[in-house]
Biopython code that builds the backbone (N, CA, C, O; Angstrom):
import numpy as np
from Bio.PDB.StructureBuilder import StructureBuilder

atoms = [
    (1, "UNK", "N", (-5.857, -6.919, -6.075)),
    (1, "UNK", "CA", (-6.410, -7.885, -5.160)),
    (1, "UNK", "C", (-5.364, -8.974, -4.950)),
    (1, "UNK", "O", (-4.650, -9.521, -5.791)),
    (2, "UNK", "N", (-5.434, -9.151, -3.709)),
    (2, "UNK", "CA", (-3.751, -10.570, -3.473)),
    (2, "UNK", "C", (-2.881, -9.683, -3.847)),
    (2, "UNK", "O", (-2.780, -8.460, -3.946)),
    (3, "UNK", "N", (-2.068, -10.960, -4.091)),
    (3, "UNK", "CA", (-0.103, -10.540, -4.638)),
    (3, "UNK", "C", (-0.290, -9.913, -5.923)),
    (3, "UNK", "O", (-1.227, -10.161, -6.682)),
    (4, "UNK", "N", (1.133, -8.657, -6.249)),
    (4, "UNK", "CA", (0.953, -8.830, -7.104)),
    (4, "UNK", "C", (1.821, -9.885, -8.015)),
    (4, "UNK", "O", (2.069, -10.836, -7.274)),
    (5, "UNK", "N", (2.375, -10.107, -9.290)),
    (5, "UNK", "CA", (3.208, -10.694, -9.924)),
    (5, "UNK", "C", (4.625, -10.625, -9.179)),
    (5, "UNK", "O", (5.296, -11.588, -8.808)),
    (6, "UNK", "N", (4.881, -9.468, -9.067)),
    (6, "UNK", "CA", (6.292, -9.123, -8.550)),
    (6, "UNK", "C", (6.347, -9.498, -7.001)),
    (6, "UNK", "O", (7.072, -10.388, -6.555)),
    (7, "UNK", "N", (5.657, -8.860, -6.386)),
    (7, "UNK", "CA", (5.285, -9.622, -4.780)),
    (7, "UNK", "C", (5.449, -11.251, -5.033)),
    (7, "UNK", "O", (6.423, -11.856, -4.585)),
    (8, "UNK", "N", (4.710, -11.711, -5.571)),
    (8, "UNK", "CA", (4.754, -13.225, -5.651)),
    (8, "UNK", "C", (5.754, -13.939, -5.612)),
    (8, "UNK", "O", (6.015, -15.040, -5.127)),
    (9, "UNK", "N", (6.518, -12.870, -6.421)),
    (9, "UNK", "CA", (8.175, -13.816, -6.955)),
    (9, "UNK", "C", (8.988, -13.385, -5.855)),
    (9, "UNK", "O", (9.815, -14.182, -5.413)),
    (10, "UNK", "N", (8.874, -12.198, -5.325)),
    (10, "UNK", "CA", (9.640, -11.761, -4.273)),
    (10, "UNK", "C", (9.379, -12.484, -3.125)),
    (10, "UNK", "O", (10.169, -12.393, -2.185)),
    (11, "UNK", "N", (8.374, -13.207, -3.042)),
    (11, "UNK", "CA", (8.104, -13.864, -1.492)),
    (11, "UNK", "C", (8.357, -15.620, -1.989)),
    (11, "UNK", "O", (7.914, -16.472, -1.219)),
    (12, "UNK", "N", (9.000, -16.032, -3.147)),
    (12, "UNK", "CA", (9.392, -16.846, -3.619)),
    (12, "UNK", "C", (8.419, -17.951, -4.400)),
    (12, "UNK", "O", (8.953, -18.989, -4.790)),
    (13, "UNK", "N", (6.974, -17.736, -4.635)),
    (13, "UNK", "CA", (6.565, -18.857, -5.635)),
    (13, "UNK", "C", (6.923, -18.185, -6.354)),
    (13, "UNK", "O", (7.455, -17.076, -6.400)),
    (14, "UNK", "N", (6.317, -19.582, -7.536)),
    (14, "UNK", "CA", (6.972, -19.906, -8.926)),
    (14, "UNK", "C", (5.492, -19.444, -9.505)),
    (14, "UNK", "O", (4.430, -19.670, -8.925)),
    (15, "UNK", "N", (5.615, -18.858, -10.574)),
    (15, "UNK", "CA", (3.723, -18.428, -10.659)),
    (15, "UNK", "C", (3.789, -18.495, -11.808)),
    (15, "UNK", "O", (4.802, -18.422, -12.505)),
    (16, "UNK", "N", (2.352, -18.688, -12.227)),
    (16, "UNK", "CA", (1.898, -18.502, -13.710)),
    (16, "UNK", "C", (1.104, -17.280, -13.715)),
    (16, "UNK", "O", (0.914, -16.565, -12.731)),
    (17, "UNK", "N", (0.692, -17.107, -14.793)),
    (17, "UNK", "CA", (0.622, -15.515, -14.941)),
    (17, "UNK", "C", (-0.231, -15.243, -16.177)),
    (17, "UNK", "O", (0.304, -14.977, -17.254)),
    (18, "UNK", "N", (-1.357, -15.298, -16.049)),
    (18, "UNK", "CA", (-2.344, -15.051, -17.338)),
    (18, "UNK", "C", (-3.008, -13.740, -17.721)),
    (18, "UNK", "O", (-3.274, -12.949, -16.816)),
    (19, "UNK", "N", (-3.275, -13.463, -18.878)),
    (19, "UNK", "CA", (-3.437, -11.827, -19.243)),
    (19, "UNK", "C", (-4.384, -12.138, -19.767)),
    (19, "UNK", "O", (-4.300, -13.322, -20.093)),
    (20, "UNK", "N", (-6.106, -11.308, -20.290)),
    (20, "UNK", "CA", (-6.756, -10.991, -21.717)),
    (20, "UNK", "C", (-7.093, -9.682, -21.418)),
    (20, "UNK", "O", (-7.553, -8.964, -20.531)),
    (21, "UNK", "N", (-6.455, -9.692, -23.093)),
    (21, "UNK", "CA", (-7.214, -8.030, -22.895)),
    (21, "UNK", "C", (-9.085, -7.720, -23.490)),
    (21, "UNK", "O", (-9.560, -8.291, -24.472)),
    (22, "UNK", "N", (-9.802, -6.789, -22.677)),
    (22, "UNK", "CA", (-10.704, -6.511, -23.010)),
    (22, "UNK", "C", (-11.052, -6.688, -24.654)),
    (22, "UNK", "O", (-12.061, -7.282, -25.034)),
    (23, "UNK", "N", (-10.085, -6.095, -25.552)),
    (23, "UNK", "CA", (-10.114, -6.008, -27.254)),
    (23, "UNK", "C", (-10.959, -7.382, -27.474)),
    (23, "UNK", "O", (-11.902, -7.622, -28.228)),
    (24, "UNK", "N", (-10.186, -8.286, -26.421)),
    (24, "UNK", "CA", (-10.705, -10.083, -27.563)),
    (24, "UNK", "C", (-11.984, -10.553, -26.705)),
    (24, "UNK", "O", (-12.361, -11.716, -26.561)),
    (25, "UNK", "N", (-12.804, -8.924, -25.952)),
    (25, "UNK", "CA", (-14.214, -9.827, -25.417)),
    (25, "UNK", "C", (-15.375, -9.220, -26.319)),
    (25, "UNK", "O", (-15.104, -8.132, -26.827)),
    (26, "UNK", "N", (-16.547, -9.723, -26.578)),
    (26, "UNK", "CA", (-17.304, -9.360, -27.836)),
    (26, "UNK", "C", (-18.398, -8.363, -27.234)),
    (26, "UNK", "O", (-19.046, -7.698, -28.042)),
    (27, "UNK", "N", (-18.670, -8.200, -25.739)),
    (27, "UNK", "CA", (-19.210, -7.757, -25.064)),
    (27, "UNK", "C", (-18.801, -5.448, -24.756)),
    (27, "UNK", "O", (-19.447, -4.404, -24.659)),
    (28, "UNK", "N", (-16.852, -6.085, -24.737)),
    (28, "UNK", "CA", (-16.162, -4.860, -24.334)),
    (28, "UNK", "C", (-16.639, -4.054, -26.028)),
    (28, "UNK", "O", (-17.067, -2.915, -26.211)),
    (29, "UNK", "N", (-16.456, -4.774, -26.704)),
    (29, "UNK", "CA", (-16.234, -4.309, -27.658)),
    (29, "UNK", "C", (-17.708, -3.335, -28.312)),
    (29, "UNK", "O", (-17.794, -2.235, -28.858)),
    (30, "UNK", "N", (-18.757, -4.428, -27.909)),
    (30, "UNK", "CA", (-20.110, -3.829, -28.502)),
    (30, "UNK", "C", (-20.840, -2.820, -27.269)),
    (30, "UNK", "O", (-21.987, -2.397, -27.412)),
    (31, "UNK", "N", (-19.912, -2.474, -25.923)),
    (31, "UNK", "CA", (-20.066, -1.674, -25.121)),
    (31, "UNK", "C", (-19.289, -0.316, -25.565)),
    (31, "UNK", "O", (-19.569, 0.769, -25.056)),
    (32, "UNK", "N", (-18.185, -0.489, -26.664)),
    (32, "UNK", "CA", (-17.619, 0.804, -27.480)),
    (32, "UNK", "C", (-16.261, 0.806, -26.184)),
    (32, "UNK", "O", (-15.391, 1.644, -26.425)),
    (33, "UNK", "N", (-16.035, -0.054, -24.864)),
    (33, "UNK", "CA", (-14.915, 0.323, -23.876)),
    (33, "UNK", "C", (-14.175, -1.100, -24.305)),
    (33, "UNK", "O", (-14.591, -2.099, -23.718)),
    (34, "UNK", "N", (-12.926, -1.309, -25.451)),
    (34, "UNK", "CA", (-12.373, -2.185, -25.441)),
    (34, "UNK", "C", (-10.873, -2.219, -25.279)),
    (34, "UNK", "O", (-10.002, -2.969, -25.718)),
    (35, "UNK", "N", (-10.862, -0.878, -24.301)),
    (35, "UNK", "CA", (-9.557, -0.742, -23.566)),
    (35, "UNK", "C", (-9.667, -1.120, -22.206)),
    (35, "UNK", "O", (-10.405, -0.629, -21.351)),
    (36, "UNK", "N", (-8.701, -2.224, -22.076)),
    (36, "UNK", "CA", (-8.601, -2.775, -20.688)),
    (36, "UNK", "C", (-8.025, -4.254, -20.516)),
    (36, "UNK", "O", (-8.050, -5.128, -21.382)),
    (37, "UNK", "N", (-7.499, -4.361, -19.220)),
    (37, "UNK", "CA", (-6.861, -5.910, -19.420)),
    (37, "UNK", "C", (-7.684, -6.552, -17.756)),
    (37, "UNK", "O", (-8.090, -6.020, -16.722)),
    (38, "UNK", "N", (-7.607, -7.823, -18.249)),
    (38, "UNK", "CA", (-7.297, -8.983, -16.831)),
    (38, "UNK", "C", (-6.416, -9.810, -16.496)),
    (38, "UNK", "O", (-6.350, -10.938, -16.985)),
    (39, "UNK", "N", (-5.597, -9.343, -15.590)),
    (39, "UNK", "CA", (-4.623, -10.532, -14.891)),
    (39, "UNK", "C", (-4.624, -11.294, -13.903)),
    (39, "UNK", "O", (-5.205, -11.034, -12.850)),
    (40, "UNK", "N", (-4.143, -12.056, -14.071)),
    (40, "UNK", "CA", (-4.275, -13.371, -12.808)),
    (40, "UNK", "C", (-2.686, -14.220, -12.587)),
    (40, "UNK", "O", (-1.707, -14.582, -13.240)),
    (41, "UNK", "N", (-3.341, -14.233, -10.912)),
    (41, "UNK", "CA", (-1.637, -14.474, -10.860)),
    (41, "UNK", "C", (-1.892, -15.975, -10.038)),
    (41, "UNK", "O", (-2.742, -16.108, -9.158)),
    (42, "UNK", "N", (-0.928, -17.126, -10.538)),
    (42, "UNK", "CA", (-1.426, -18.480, -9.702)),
    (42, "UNK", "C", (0.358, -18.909, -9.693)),
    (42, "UNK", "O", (1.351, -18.666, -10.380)),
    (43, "UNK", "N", (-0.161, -20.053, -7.877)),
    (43, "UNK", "CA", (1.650, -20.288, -7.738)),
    (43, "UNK", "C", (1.176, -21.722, -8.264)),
    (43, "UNK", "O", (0.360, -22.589, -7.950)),
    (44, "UNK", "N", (2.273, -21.453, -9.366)),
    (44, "UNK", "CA", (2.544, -22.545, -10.327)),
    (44, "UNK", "C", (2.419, -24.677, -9.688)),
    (44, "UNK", "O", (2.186, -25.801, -10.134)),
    (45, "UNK", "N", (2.791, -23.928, -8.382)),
    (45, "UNK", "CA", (2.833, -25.282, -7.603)),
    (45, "UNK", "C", (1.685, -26.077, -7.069)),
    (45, "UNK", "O", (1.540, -27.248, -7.419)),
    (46, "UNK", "N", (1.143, -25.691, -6.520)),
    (46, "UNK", "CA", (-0.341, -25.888, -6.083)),
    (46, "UNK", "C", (-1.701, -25.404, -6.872)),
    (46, "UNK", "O", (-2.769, -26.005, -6.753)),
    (47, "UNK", "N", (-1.496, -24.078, -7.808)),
    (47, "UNK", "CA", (-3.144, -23.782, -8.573)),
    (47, "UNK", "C", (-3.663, -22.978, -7.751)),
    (47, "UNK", "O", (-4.850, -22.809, -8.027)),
    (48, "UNK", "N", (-3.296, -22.343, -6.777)),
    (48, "UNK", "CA", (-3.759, -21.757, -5.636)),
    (48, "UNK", "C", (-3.717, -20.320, -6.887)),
    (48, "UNK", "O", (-2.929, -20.344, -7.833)),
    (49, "UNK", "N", (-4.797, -19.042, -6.631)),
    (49, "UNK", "CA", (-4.890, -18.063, -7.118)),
    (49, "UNK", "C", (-4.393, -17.181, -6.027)),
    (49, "UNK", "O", (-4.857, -16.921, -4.917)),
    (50, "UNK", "N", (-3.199, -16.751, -6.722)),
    (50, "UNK", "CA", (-2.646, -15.593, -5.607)),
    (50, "UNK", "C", (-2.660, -14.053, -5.432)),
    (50, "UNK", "O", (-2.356, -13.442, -4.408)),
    (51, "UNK", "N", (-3.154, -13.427, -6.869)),
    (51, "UNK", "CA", (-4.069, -12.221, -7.544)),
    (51, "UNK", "C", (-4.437, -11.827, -8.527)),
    (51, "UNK", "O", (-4.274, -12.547, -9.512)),
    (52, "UNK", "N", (-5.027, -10.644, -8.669)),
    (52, "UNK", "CA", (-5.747, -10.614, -9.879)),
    (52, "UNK", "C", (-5.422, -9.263, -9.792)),
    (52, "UNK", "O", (-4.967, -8.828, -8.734)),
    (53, "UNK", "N", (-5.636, -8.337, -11.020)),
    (53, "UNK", "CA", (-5.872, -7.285, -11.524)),
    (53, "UNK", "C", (-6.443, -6.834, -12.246)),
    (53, "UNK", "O", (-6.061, -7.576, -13.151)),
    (54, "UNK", "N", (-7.260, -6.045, -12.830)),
    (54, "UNK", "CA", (-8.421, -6.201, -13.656)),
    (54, "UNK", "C", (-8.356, -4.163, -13.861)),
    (54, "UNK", "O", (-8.653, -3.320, -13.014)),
    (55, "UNK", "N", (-7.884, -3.967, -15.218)),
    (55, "UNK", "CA", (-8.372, -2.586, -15.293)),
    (55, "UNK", "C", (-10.009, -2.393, -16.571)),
    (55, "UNK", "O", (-10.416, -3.300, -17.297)),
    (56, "UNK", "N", (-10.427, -1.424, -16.502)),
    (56, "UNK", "CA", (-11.149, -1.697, -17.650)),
    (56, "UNK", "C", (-12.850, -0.992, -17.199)),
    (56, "UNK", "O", (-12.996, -0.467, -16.095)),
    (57, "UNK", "N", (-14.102, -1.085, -18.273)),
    (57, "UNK", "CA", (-14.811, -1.116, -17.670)),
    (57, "UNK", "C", (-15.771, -2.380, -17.048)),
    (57, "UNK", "O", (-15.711, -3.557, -17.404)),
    (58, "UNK", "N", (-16.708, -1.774, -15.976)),
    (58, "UNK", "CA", (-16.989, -2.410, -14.878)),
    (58, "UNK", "C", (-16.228, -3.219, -14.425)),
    (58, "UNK", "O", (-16.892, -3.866, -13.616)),
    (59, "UNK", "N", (-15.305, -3.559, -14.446)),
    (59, "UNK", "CA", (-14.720, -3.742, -13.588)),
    (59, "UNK", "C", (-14.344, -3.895, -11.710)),
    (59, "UNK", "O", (-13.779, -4.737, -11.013)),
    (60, "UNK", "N", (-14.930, -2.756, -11.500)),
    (60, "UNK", "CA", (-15.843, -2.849, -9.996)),
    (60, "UNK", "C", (-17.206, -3.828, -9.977)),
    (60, "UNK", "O", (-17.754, -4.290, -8.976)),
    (61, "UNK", "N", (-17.448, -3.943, -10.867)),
    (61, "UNK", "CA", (-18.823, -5.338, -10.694)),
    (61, "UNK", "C", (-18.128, -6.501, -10.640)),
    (61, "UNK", "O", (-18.818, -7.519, -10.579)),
    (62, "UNK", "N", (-17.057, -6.618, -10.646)),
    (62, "UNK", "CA", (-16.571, -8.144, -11.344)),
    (62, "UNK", "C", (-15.561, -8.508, -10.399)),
    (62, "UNK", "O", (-15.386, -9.713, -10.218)),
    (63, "UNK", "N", (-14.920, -7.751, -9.813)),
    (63, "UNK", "CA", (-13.749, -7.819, -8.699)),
    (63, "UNK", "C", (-14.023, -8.813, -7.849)),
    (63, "UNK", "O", (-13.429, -9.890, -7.820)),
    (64, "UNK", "N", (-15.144, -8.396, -6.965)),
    (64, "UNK", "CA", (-15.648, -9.455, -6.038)),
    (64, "UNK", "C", (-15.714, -11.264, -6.784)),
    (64, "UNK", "O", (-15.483, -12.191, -6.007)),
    (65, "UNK", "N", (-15.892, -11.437, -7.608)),
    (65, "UNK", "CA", (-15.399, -13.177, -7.949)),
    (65, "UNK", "C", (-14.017, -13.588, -7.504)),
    (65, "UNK", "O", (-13.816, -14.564, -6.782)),
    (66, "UNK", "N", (-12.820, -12.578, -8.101)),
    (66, "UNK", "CA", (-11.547, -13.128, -8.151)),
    (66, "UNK", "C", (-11.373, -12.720, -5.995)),
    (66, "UNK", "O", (-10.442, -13.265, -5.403)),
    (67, "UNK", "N", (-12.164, -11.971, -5.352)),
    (67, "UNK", "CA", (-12.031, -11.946, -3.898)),
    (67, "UNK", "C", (-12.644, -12.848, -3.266)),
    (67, "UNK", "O", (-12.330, -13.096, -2.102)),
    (68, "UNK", "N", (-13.806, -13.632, -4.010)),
    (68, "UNK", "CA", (-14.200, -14.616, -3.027)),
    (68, "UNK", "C", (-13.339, -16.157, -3.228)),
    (68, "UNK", "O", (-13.382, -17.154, -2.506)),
    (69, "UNK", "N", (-12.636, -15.935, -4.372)),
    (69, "UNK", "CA", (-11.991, -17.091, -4.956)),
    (69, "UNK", "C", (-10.700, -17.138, -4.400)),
    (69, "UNK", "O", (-10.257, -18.284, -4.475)),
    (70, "UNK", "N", (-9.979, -16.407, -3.912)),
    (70, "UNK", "CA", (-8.577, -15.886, -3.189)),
    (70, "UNK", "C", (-9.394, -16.232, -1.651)),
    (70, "UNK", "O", (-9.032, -17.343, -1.263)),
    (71, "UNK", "N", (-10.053, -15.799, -1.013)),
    (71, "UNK", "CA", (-10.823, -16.052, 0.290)),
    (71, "UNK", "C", (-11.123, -17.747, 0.489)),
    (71, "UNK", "O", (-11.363, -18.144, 1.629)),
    (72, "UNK", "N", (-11.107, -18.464, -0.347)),
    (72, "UNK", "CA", (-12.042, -19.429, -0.394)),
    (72, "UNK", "C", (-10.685, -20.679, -0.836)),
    (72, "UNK", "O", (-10.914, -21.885, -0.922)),
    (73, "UNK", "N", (-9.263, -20.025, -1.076)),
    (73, "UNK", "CA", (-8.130, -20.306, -1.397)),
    (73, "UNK", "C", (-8.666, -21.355, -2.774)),
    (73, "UNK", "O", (-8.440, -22.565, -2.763)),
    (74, "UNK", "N", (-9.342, -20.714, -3.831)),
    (74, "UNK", "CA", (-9.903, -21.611, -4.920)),
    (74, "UNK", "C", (-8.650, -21.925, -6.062)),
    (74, "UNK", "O", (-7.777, -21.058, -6.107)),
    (75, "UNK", "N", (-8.532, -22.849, -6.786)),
    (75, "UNK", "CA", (-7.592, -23.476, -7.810)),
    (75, "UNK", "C", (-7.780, -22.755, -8.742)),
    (75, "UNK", "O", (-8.671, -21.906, -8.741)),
    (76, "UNK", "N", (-6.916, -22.972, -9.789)),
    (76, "UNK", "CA", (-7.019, -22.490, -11.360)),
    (76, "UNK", "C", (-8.059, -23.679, -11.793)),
    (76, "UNK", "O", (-8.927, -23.242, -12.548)),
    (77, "UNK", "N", (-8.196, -25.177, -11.482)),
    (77, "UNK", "CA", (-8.859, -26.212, -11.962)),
    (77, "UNK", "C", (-10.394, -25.480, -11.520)),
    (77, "UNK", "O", (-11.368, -25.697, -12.241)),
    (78, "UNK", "N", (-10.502, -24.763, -10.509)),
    (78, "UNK", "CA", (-11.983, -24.804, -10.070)),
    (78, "UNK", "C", (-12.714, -23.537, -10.891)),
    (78, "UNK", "O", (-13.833, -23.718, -11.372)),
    (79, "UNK", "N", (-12.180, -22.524, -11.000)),
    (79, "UNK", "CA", (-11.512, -21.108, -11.971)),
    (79, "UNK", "C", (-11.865, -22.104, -13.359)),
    (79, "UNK", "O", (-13.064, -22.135, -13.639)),
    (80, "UNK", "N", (-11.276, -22.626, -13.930)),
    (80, "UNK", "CA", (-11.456, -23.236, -15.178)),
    (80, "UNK", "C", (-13.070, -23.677, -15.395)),
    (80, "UNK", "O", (-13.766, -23.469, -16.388)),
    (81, "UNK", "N", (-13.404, -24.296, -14.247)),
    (81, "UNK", "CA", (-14.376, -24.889, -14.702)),
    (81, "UNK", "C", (-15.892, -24.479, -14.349)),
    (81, "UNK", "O", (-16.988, -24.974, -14.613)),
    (82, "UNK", "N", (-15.419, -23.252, -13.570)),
    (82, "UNK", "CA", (-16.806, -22.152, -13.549)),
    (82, "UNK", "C", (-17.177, -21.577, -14.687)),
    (82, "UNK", "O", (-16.322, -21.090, -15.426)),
    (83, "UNK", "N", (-18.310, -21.549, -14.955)),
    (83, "UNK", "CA", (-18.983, -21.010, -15.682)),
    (83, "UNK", "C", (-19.386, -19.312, -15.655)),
    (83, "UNK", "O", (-19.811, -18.600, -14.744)),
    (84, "UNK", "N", (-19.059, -19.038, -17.029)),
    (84, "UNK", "CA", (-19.229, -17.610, -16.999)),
    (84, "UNK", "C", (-19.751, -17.148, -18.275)),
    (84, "UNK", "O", (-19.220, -17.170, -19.386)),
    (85, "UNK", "N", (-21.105, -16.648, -17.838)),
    (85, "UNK", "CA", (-22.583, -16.193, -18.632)),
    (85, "UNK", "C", (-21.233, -15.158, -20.108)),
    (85, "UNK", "O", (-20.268, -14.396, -20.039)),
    (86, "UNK", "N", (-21.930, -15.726, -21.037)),
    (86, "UNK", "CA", (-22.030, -15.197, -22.552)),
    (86, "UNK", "C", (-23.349, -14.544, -22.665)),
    (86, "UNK", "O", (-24.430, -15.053, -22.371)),
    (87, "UNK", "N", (-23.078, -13.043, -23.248)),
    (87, "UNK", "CA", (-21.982, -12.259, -23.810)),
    (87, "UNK", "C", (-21.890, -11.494, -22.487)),
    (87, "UNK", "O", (-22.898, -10.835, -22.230)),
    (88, "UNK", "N", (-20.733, -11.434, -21.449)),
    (88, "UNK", "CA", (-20.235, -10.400, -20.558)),
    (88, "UNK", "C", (-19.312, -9.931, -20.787)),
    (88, "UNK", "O", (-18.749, -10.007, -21.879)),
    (89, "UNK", "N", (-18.899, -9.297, -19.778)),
    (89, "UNK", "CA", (-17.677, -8.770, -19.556)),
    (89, "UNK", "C", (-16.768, -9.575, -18.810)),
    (89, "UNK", "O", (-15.588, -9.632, -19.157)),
    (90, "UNK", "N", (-17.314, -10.382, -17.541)),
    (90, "UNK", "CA", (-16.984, -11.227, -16.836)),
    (90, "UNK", "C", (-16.197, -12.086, -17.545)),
    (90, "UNK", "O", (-15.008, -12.175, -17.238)),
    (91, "UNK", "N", (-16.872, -13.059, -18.883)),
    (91, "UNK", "CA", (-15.566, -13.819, -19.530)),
    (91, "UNK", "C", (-14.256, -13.351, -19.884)),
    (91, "UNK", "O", (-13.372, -14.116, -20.272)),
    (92, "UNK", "N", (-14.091, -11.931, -19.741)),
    (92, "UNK", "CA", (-12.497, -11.868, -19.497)),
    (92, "UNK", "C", (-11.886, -12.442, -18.391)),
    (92, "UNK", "O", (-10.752, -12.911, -18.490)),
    (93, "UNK", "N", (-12.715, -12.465, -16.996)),
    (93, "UNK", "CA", (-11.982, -13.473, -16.032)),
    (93, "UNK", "C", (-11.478, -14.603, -16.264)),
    (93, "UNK", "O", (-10.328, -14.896, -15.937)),
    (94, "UNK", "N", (-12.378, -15.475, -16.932)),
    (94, "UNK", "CA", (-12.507, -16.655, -17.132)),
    (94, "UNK", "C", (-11.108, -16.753, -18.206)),
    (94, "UNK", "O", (-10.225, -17.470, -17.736)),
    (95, "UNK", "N", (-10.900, -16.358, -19.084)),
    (95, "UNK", "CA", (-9.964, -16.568, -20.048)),
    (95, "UNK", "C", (-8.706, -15.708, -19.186)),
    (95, "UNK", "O", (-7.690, -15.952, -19.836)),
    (96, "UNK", "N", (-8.459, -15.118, -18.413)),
    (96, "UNK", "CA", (-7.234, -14.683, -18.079)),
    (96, "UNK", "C", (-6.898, -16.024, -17.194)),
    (96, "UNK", "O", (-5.739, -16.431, -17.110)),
    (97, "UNK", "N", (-7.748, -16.536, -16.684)),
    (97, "UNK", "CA", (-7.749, -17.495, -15.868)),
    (97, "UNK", "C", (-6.632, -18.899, -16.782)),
    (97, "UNK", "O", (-5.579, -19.476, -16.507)),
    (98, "UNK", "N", (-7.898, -18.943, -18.240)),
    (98, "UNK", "CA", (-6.854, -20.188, -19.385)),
    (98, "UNK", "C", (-5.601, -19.502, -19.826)),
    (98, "UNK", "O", (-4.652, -20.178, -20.225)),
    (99, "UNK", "N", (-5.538, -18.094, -19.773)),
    (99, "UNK", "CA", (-4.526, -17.974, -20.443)),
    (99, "UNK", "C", (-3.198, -17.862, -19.348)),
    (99, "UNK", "O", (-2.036, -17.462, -19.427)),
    (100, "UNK", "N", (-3.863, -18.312, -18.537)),
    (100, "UNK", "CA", (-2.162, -18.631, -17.784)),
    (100, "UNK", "C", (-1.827, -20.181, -17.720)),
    (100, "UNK", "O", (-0.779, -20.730, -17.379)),
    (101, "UNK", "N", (-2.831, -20.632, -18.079)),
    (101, "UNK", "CA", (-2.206, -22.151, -18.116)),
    (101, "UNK", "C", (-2.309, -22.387, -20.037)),
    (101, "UNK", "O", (-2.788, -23.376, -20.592)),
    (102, "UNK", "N", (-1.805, -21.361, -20.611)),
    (102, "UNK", "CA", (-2.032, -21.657, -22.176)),
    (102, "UNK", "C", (-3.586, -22.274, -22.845)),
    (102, "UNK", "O", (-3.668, -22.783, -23.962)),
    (103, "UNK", "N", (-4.349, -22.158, -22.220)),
    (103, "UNK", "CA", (-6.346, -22.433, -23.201)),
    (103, "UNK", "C", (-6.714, -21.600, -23.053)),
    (103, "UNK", "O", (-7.840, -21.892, -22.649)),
    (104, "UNK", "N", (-6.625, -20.230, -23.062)),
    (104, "UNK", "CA", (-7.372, -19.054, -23.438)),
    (104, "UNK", "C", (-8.027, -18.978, -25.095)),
    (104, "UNK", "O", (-7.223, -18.703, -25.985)),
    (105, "UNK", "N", (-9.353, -19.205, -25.433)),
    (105, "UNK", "CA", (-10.389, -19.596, -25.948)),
    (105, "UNK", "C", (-10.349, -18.255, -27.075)),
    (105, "UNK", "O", (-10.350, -18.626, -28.249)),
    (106, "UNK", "N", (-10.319, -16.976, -26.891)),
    (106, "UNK", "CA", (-10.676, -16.184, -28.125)),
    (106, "UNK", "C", (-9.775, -15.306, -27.998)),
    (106, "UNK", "O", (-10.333, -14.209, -28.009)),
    (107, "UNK", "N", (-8.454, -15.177, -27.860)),
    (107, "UNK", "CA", (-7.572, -14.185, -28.444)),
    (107, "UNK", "C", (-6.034, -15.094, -28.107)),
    (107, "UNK", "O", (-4.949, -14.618, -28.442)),
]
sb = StructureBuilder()
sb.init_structure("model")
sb.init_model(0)
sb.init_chain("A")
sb.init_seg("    ")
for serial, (resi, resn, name, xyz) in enumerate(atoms, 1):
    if name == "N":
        sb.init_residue(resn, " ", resi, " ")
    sb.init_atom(name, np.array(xyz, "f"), 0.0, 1.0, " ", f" {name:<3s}", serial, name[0])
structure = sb.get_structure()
């Protein structure tokens, strides 16, 4: 969804770049699928979210947030401070989100 990392840099922002993997969500894990990652890609300059990637399961349920948030040209600040229901799967968004600005919460 969006740029990816490499696109990003190739079209010249400066980006941050946050990862979690499924392993550190308590949800993936007690679903028995705790293979999988979330990435997020933001230009370092503005907070603007420029893409995401998301392998894993459901994953197709969850896509549509990081598309309305790219549509809606939403921040990493606004991303930060959404709320995201415990115990999901979804809080891997949320923490790929901190872990590109270094506060990623459980791994």
């Amino acid at each position: 969804m969006g740029l990816s990392e490499a696109r990003a840099r190739e079209l010249g922002f400066e980006v941050r770049v946050g990862r979690f993997p499924f392993i550190g969500n308590g949800k993936a894990i007690a679903l028995g699928e705790p293979e999988g990652m979330v990435k997020t890609v933001f230009d370092a300059r503005t907070g603007e979210l420029l893409g995401a990637h998301m392998v894993g399961a459901e994953v197709t349920e969850m896509i549509q947030g990081y598309t309305i948030a790219r549509s809606l040209e939403t921040t990493e600040a606004e991303l930060i401070h959404t709320v995201f229901p415990h115990p999901t799967l979804s809080e891997t968004m949320h923490e790929a989100v901190l872990a590109a600005y270094g506060r990623a919460i459980h791994y």
